[in-house]
DOVEXMAR-29047 format. One line per field, with one value per residue (C-alpha): x, y negated, z negated; residue number from 1. Coordinates in Angstrom, 2 decimals. Example, Ala and Ser with C-alpha at 12.3 -4.5 7.8 and 13.67 -1.06 7.14 Angstrom:
2
px <- (12.30/13.67)
py <- (4.50/1.06)
pz <- (-7.80/-7.14)
tigu <- (1/2)
END
This chain:
116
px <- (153.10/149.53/146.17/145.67/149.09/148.27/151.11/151.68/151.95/154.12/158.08/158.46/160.94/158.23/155.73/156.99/157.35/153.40/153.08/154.64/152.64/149.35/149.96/150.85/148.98/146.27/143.35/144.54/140.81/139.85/136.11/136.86/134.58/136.69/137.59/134.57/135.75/138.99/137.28/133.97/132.50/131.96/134.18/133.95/134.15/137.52/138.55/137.61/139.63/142.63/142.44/143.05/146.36/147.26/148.69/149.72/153.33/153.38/151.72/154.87/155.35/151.39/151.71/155.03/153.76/150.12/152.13/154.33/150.92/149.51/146.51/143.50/141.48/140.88/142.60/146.54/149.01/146.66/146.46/143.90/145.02/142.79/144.62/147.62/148.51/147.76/144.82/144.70/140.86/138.08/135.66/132.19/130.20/128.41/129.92/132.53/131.36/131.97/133.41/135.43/134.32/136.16/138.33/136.87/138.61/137.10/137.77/139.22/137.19/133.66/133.66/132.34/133.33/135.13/135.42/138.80)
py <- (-144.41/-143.19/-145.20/-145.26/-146.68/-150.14/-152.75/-155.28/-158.96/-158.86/-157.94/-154.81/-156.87/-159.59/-156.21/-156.34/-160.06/-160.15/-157.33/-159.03/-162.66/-160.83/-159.48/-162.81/-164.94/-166.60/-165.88/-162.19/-160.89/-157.27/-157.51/-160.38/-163.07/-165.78/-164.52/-167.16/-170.19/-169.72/-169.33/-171.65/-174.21/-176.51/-178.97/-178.77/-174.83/-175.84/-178.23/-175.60/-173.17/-176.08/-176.43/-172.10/-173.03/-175.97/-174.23/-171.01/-169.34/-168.19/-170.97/-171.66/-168.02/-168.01/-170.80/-169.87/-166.15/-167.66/-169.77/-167.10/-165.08/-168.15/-167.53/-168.81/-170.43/-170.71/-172.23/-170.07/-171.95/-174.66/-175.91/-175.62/-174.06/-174.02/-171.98/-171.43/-174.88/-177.29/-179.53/-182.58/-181.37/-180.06/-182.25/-181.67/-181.38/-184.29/-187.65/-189.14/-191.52/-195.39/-195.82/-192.91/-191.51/-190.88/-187.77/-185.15/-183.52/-180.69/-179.12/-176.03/-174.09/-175.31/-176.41/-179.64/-182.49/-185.44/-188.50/-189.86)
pz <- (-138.52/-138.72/-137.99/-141.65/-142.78/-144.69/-144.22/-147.35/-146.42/-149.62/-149.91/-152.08/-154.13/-154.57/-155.72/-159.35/-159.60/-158.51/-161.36/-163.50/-162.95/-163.11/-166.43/-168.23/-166.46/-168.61/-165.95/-166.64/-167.51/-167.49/-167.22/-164.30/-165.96/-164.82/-160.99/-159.81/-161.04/-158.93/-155.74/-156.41/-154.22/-157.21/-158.06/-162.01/-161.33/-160.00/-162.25/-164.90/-163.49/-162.63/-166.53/-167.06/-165.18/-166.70/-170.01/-168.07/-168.47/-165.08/-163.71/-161.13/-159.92/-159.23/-157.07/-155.32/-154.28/-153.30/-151.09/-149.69/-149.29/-147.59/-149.71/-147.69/-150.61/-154.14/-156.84/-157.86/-160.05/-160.80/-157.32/-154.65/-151.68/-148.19/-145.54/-147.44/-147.75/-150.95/-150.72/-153.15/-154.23/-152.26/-150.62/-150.91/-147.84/-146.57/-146.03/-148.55/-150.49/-149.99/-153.83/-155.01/-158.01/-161.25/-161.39/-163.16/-166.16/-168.08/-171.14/-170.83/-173.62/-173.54/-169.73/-170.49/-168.16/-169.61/-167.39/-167.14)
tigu <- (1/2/3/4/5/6/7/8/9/10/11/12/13/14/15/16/17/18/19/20/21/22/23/24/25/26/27/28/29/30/31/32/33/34/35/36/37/38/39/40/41/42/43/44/45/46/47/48/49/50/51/52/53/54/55/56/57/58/59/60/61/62/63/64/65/66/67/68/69/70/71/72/73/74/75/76/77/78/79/80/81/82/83/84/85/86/87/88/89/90/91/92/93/94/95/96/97/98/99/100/101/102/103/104/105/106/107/108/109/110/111/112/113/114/115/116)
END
């Protein structure tokens, strides 16, 4: 092996299935316009892209390989993952507040936040 050989944290047998996820998946975008909301710091970016998954036909497979990957953050098969491990929903920073608020659903095509 050379200095420049790249090793891939992914199986070769898992290389198609990844393939084959990216292509259906309904976050596929070719121009990328929708890559931020995955990996935002904004909670109704998040939900926004939680919503993308919600309806997704690979929305399982996402999630399984992200996990395999331990993908360190953003949202992949319409759960949030910190550190490779699922997180309920990211916490703003600051303190928590003393009365939770409502959880926050948005709709998927105009990204306007509904309050459940």
């Amino acid at each position: 092996m050379g200095p420049h050989d790249v090793h891939c944290r992914v199986a070769p047998s898992q290389t198609a299935l990844k393939a084959d996820v990216s292509a259906q998946a309904r976050c596929a975008d070719p121009r990328s316009s929708l890559t931020h909301l995955f990996f935002s710091e904004t909670p109704l970016e998040l939900a926004r892209a939680r919503a993308i998954c919600s309806s997704c036909p690979v929305r399982g497979a996402c999630l399984n390989l992200a996990l395999a990957r331990r993908e360190p953050y953003g949202v992949w098969g319409g759960e949030f993952l910190v550190d490779g491990v699922i997180v309920a929903d990211k916490r703003g920073r600051g303190r928590p507040p003393k009365v939770a608020r409502p959880r926050l659903v948005v709709d998927e095509i105009t990204g306007v936040p509904i309050v459940a």
